[in-house]
C-alpha positions in Angstrom: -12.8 -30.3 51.3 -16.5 -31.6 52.2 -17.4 -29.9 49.0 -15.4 -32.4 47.8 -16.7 -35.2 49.7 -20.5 -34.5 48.9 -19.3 -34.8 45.5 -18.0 -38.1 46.0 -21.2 -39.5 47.6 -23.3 -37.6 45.3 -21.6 -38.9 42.5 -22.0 -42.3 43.7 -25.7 -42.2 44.1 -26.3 -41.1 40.6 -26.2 -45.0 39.6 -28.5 -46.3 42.4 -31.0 -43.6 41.0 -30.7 -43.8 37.4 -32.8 -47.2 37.3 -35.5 -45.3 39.0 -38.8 -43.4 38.0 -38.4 -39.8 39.4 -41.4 -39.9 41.8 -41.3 -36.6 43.4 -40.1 -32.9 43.6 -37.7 -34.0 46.4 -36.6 -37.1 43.9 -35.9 -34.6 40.8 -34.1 -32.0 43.3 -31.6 -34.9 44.3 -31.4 -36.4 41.1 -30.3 -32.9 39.5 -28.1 -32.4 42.2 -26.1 -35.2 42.1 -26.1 -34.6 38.5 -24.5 -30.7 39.1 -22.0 -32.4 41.8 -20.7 -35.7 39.8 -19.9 -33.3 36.4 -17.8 -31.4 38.4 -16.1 -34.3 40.3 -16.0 -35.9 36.4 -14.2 -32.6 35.6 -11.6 -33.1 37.5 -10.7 -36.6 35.7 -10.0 -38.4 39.0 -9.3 -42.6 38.8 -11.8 -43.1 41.1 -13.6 -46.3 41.6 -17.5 -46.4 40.9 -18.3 -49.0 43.0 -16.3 -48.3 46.2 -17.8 -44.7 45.6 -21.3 -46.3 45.9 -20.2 -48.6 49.2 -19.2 -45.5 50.7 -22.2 -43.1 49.9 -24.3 -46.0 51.5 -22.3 -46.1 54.6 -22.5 -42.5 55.3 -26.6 -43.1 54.6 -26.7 -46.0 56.8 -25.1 -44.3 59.8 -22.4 -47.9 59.4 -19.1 -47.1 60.8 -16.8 -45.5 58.5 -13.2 -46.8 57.7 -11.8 -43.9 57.7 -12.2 -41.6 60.7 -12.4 -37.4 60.2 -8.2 -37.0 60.4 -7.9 -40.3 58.3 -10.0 -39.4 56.0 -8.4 -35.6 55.1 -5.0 -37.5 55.2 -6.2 -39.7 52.6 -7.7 -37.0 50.5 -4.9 -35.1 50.8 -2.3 -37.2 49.7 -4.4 -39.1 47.2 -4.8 -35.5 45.5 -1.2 -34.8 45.2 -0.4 -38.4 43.9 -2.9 -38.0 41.5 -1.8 -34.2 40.2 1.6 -35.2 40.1 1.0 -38.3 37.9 -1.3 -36.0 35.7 2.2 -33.7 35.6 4.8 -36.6 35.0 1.8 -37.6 32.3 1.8 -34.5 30.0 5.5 -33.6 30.4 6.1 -36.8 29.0 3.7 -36.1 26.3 6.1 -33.3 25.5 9.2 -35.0 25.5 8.4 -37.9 23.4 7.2 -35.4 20.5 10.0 -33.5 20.8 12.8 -36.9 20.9 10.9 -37.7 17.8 9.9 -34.7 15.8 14.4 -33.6 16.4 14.3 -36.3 13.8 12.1 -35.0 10.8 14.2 -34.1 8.3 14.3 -30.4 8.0 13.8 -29.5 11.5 16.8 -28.2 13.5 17.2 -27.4 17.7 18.6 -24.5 19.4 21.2 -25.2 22.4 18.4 -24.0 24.6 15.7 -27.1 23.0 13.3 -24.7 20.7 12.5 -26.7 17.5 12.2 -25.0 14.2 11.8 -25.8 10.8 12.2 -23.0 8.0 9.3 -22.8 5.5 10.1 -19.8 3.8 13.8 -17.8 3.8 13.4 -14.3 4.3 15.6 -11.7 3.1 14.6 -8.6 4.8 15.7 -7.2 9.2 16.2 -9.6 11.5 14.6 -8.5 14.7 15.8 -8.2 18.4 14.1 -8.0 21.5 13.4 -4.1 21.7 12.0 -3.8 18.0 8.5 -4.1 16.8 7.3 -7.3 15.0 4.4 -7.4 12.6 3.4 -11.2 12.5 0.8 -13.4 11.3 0.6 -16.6 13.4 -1.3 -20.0 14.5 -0.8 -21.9 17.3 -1.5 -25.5 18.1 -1.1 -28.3 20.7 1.1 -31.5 19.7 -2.3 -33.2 18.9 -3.2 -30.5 16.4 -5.7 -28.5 18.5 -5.6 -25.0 17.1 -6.0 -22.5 20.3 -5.0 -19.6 18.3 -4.6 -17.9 14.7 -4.3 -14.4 13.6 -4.9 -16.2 10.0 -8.4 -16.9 11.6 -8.7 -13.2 12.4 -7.9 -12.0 9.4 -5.1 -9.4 10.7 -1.5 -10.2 11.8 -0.4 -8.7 15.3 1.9 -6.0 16.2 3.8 -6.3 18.8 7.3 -5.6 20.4 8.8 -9.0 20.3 10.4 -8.8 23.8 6.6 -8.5 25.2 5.9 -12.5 24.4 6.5 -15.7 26.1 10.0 -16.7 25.8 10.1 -19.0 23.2 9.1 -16.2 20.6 11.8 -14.3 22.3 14.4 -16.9 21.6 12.7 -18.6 18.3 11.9 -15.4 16.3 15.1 -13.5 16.0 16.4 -16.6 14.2 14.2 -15.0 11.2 14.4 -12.3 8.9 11.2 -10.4 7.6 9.7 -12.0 4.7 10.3 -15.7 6.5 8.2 -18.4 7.8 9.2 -20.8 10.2 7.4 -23.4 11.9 8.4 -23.7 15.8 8.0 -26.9 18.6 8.5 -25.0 21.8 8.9 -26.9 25.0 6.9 -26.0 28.0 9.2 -24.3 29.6 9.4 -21.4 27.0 5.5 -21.4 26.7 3.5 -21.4 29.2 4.9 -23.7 31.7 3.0 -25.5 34.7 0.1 -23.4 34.5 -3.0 -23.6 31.8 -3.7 -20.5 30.3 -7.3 -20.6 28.5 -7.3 -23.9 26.4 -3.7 -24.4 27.0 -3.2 -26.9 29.2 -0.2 -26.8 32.0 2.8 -28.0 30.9 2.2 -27.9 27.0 4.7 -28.3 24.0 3.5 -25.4 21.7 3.3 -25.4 17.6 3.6 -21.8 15.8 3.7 -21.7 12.6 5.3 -18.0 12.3 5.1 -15.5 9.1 7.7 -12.2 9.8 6.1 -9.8 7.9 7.7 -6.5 9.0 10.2 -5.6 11.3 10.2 -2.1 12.5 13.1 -0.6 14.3 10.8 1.7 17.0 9.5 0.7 20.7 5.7 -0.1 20.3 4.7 3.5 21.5 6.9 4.9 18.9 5.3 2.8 15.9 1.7 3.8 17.7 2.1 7.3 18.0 3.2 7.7 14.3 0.5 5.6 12.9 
C-alpha cells in the first residue's frame, strides 16, 4: 500500500519537474524515479486526477495537514480500488455480451443451449470426436477486436491433443465437428478463460477460434505417442 502511495506522489511530481533543466545527479535520480513509479501507476489504468495528484504530493512535501488521516486514507484506497476493479469487470463483460447479442445475428452463425457461437466454414465428412479421443487441429485465436494471441497457422504445425485436456469451450464447441471441417467459434468468457488474464488474454474475454479438424484418432494421447 505505501508502494502505492509513493506512486501517487511520484507520479504527481513528474509535471512540476518536466518544465525544468535537470541540474544535478540528485535531480536526474528523482526525475528517473518518478518516471519508473508513474509507468507503473499508468499501468494500472487508474481514473485518477492529475491535478489533485499534484495538490497532494505538495502537501505531503510541505508538511500541510493532510485530509485524510492514516485509517482514512487506507479506507479510501481500499474501497476506491475495488470500485474501480469492479467497474473495469462490469466494463469488459459487457464488451462480451454486446458482441455476442449482435454477432447471434450474422447470418450463418448458430448458438448452443449453453451460449457457444459457431459458424460452419467447411462440412466435414470424416469422426466426430469426444472428449477422451485425440484431436489433430490447426487453430487461431483472437480477441473480439481482432487481436490474434494465438495460431498454430503461424507455427506452421497443427497441435495434438486429447480434446478433453482444453478449456471448456473446445470441449463443448468441437465435438459439434467432424474431421475434415472448419468452424469458426465466439466463446463467452465463461468457457475461456474466465475472470483471470492468462498471457495477453485479458480477464473476462469473449474468444474467436477459427478451428480446422484435421484428424480424429480414437486412442488416449499416451496411446497415439507411444505408437508414433
Amino acid at each position: 500500500m505505501k508502494a502505492f502511495l509513493i506512486s501517487i506522489f511520484l507520479l504527481a511530481g513528474i509535471s512540476l519537474s518536466q518544465a525544468q533543466t535537470l541540474k544535478t545527479a540528485n535531480d536526474s535520480l528523482a526525475y528517473a524515479l518518478g518516471q519508473d513509479l508513474a509507468g507503473y501507476l499508468k499501468r494500472m489504468d487508474l481514473p485518477v486526477n492529475s491535478q489533485i495528484l499534484t495538490n497532494a504530493f505538495k502537501d505531503v512535501l510541505d508538511g500541510k495537514k493532510m485530509l485524510f488521516d492514516d485509517t482514512q486514507k487506507e479506507e479510501v484506497i481500499q474501497k476506491g480500488m475495488q470500485r474501480v476493479s469492479e467497474e473495469k469487470q462490469a466494463k469488459l463483460k459487457k464488451a462480451g455480451a454486446d458482441f455476442l447479442l449482435q454477432n447471434k445475428k450474422v447470418a450463418g452463425v448458430k448458438e448452443t443451449a449453453d451460449g457457444i457461437q459457431y459458424q460452419v466454414i467447411t462440412e466435414g465428412k470424416g469422426l466426430q470426436p469426444t472428449l477422451t479421443d485425440t484431436v489433430v487441429i490447426h487453430y487461431k485465436g483472437s480477441l473480439i477486436d481482432g487481436t490474434s494471441f494465438d495460431s498454430s497457422y503461424d507455427r506452421g504445425e497443427p497441435i495434438t491433443i486429447q480434446l478433453e485436456d482444453m478449456i471448456e469451450g473446445w470441449k463443448r464447441g468441437v465435438p459439434l465437428m467432424k474431421a475434415g471441417s472448419k468452424y469458426k467459434f465466439f466463446i463467452p468468457y465463461q468457457f475461456g478463460y474466465g475472470e483471470r488474464a492468462s498471457g495477453p488474454i485479458p480477464a473476462y474475454s469473449t474468444l474467436i477460434f477459427e478451428v480446422e479438424l484435421l484428424e480424429v484418432r480414437k486412442e488416449p494421447l499416451n496411446e497415439v505417442k507411444q505408437a508414433l
